[in-house]
C-alpha positions, 0 to 999 in steps of 0.5 A: 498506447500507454497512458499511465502507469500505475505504481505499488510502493514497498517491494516495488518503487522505494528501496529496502531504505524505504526511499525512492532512488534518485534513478527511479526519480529521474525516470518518473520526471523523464515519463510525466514529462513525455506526457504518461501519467504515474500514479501512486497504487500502495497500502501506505496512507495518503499523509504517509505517501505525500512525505516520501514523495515531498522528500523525493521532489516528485507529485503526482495522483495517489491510490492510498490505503490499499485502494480506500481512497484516491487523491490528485497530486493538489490533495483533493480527495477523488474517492473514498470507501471506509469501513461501517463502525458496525464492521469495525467493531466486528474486526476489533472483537476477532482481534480480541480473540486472538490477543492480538493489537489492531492499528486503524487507518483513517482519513487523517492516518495511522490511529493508536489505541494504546497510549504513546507509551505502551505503542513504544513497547509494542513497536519494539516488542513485535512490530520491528521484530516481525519486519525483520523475520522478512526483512532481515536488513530492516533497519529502524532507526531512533529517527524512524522509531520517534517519527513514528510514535509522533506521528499517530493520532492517539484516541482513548481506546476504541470508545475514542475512536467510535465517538470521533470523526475518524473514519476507518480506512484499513485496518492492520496488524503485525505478528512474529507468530504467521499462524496466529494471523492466518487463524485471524484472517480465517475469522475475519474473512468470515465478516461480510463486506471486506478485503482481508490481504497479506504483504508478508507472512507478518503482516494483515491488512482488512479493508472495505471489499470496494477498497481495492488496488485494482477498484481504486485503479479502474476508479482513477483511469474511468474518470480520465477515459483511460482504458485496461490495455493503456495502463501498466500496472506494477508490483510484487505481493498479495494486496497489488493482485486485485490491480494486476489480474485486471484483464487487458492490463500490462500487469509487471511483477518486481524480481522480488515479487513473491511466485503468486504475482509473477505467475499472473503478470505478464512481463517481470522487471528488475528487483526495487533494489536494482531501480526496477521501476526505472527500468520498465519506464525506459522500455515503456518509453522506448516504444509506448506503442508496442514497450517489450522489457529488453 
């Protein structure tokens, strides 16, 4: 019988608006109510995720920072795994080498080491511009673009960040230039002890290798006596592939999904632009024994 499901975020539960439809939001409250749990498996950080779900009316268990650290729907933190400030300090050099911009992720959200001024610049510069090299609907908005600048801890340099509390979650980048990146994470993936994953071509993600999608998920479901075959798992690109190769677990890739995830799952819903996540709870609810996609 299925007991939870578990849900990555972009390319899966919210829409190319980066929201959650009110279609998949009714579907999730139809679920909770029956008595399945829906739990939250993304690489957005925890202060991130509890606004979309705060702007959706929905609560529920988190997964955030690509399975850096686990939260109940109430903020109490479950688990965390951060990087060692030796690590951190290894990931900032091989950055160094390639002149690219790392962004740290702590226990209290996205870090910048630039000024606001100069996060302004490289926001317009590269970030927006490789989202759209993917993404060439993406929309960023003035609202988004100030939230964004507004809603980051700044730190003088990495020397602030190393002589505060901040504990290191993830570590991402941006880069209109894939190759400069798949060279990046060839050297980075030289560094013991981390997990070194891609959502798009643009982008790298590097966390600790005990933070994982499907560490973080096996984690939540042991502390609940929630077993593989109970779980339904859901997503569509490389950082939800440690949650969805998990054996004896109903792994589901998105339409959207790139071939790498469907290839490994076992059943494929629809696309997140056509409320997949909603369709596949109704098929789990159809049937939470024996749930086939109709």
């Amino acid at each position: 019988m299925i007991k939870l499901i578990s849900s990555d975020m972009d390319g899966t539960l919210l829409d190319s608006y980066r929201q959650i439809t009110q279609v998949n939001i009714d579907a999730i409250r139809t679920l909770q109510d029956s008595g399945v749990e829906f739990t939250i498996n993304t690489g957005r950080e925890y202060q991130n995720v509890t606004g979309i779900l705060e702007k959706a009316g929905l609560q529920c268990d988190m997964i955030c920072s690509n399975g850096s650290c686990g939260y109940d729907k109430e903020g109490n933190l479950l688990f965390e795994h951060s990087i060692p400030q030796e690590t951190v300090k290894q990931i900032f050099e091989t950055f160094h080498k390639f002149d690219l911009v790392p962004t740290p992720f702590s226990q209290m959200g996205r870090i910048s080491l630039l000024s606001k001024e100069e996060l302004k610049q490289y926001t317009k510069d590269v970030m927006i511009p490789a989202m759209q090299i993917n993404h060439p609907d993406f929309i960023y908005t003035d609202k988004d673009f100030e939230e964004l600048v507004s809603q980051v801890t700044y730190v003088d340099g990495e020397d602030g960040l190393f002589h505060s509390e901040h504990r290191v979650l993830k570590v991402i980048s941006q880069s209109t230039d894939p190759d400069s990146l798949i060279r990046l994470r060839a050297e980075l993936e030289k560094i013991p002890g981390l997990a070194v994953v891609s959502t798009v071509p643009t982008d790298i993600e590097i966390t600790s290798v005990e933070a994982q999608k499907g560490i973080g998920l096996m984690d939540y479901a042991g502390r609940k006596g929630i077993v593989p075959d109970e779980i339904v798992a859901i997503g569509d690109s490389e950082n939800d592939y440690s949650m969805l190769s998990i054996p004896g677990i109903h792994s589901v890739a998105m339409a959207n999904a790139t071939e790498a995830i469907k290839d490994i799952c076992v059943y494929q819903t629809r696309a997140n632009t056509k409320d997949g996540i909603a369709y596949i709870i109704r098929c789990i609810l159809a049937d939470r024994d024996n749930f086939k996609l109709t």
